[in-house]
N, C-alpha and C positions, 0 to 999 in steps of 0.2 A: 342728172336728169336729162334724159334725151332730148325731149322737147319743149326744152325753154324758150320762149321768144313763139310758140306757136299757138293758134285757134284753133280747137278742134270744136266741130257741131256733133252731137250725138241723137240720136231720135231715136223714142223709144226708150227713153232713158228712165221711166218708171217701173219696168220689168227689173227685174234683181241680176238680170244679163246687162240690163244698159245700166242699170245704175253702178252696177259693178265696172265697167266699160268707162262710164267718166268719171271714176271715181282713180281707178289706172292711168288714164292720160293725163287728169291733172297729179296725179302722183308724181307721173314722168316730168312735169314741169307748165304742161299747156293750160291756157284759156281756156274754159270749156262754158257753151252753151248747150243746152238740155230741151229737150222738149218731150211734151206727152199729152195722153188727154185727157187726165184730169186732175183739173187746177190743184187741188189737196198734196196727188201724190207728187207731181213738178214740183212742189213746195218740200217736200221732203226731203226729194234729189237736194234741190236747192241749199237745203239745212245741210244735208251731208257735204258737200263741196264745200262749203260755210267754216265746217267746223274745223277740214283739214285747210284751209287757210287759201284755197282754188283761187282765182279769179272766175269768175260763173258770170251767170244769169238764164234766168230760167221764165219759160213762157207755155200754157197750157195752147194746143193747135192743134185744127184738120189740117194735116198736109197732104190731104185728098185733095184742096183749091189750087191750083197752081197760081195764083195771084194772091193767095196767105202766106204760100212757100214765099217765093219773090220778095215779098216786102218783110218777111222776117228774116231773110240773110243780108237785106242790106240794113237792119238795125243791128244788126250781130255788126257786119261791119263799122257802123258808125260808134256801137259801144265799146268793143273788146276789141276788133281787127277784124279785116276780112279773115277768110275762113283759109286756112290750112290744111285743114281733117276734115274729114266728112264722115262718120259712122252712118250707116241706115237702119235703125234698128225695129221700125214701125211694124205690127203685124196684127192680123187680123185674122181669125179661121174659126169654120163651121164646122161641127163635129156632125158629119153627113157622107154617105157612100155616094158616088156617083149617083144612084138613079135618084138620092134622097135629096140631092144637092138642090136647090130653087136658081133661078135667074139671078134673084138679088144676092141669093147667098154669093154665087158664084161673082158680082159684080162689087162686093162690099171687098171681099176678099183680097181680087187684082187690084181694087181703089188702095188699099190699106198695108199691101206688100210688094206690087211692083209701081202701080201711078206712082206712089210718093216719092219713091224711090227714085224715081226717073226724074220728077222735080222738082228734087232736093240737088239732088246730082247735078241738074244743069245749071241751077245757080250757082251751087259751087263752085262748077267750073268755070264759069265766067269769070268768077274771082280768082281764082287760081291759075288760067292760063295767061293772061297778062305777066305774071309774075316767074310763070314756067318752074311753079314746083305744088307737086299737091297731093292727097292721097286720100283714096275714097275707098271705103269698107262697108262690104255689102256683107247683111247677115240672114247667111243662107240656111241651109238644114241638111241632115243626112237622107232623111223624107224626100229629096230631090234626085237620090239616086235608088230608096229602096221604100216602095210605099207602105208610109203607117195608115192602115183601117181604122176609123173609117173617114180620113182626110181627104178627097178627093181635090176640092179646088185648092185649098193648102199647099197639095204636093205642085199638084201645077204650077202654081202660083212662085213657088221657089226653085220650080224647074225654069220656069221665066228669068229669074233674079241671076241663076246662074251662067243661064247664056248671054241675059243684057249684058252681063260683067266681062265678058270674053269682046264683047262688041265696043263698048264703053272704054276697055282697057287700050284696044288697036286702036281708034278715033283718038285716043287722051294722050298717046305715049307723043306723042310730038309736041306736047305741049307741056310736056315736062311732067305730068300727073300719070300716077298706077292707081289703079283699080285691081282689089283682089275679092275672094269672098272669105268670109270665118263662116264656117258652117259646123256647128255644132250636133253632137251626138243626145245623146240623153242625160240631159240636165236636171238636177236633185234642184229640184225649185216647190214653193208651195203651186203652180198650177199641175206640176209633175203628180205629186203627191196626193190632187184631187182628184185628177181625171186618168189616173194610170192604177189601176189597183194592184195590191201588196202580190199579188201573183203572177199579172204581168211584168212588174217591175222583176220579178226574182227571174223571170223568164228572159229578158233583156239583162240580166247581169251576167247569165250564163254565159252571154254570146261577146262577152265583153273581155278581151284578154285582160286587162287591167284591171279586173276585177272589183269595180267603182264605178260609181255614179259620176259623171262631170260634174264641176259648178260653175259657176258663173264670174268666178276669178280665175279658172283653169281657161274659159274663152277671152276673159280681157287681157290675159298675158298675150294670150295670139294676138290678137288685134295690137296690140302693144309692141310684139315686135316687130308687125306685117306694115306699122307706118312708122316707122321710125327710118330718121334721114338716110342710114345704108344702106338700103331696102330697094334703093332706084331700079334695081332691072329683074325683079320681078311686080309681075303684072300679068294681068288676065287668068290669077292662078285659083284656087276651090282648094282649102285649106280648112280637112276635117280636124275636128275636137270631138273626137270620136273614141277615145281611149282604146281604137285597135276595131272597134265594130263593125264596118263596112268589108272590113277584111278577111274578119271572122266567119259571117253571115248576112241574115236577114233579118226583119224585124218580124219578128211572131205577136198574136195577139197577147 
């Protein structure tokens, strides 16, 4: 187990992507705290980590507050250890085209994919640079480089996530902390399956050299190797789970 002796924070950890994600790290050996928002499903995460024997702890949050961020990394700290890892996994999106997009839409969005993200990250780091070793995993999208209709502030929004990480990575490397992103392709998940119909999806398999759907154990392996201790000198780097797509094409309706 790679990561014995470490904390990783996972957010977002109620999607079958995060739960899958700290279900992988504590596999690897880590601490893992969970967060989400809603209390039911944290419990769940919770049950799972439970059951493979994790060290956890798990708390329902807006990490929209930057003063709920704050004081839940220092009880992380005081319970498990300061933080190690840092997953981001929070996300929020309106299913609206541009013109259809509203104000709020557009502000709930950046609240819910890049704010948190930003500060979650910088409690993090404050734990982590004292100590000069740390690793922060942003989960981005392929949507950031080829836009899925009719996402508009989505796409942005993780057009954002990938540049903070290029930003974040140069700021963090002197301080002994990488910053990468897992940015995942098309994910076989129940929201895939509700909001993607059986003809879309057959039309994104075409363009998919692997000829498969991703899952959400196929991204926590990424993640899983993007922080692991020998990992040091990569940083600032957009690491598709993409099963070949971006390479292939475009996203079609």
């Amino acid at each position: 187990m790679t990561l014995t002796g470490k904390v990783a924070v996972v957010t977002g950890a109620t999607s079958p992507l995060g739960q899958a994600i700290a279900l992988r790290l504590a596999a690897e050996g880590a601490a893992v705290a969970v967060t989400g928002h809603t209390p039911a499903k944290v419990e769940t995460v919770a049950g799972a980590l439970k059951q493979v024997q994790a060290k956890c702890m798990a708390e329902a949050l807006d990490l929209t507050a930057p003063e709920i961020v704050e004081a839940f990394f220092i009880r992380v700290a005081e319970r498990i250890g300061p933080t190690d890892i840092l997953v981001n996994g929070t996300a929020w999106r309106v299913r609206a085209t541009f013109l259809e997009t509203t104000a709020t839409d557009w502000r709930k969005t950046f609240a819910g994919c890049v704010d948190s993200y930003f500060y979650c990250s910088l409690a993090a780091a404050k734990q982590m640079a004292p100590r000069r070793w740390g690793r922060i995993e942003n989960i981005g999208s392929i949507v950031a480089e080829a836009y899925n209709v009719p996402f508009a502030a989505y796409t942005a929004a993780k057009g954002a996530v990938h540049s903070l990480t290029k930003a974040m990575a140069c700021d963090l490397a002197p301080h002994g902390i990488t910053v990468n992103v897992m940015a995942p392709g098309v994910i076989d998940s129940p929201y895939t399956r509700t909001n993607v119909s059986p003809d879309a999806i057959a039309k994104r398999l075409e363009r998919i050299p692997k000829g498969r759907l991703g899952t959400p154990e196929d991204c926590a392996a990424a993640v899983a190797k993007l922080v692991a201790p020998d990992m040091d000198y990569i940083t600032g780097q957009i690491l598709f789970v993409d099963g070949g797509f971006l390479s292939a094409g475009v996203i079609v309706r």
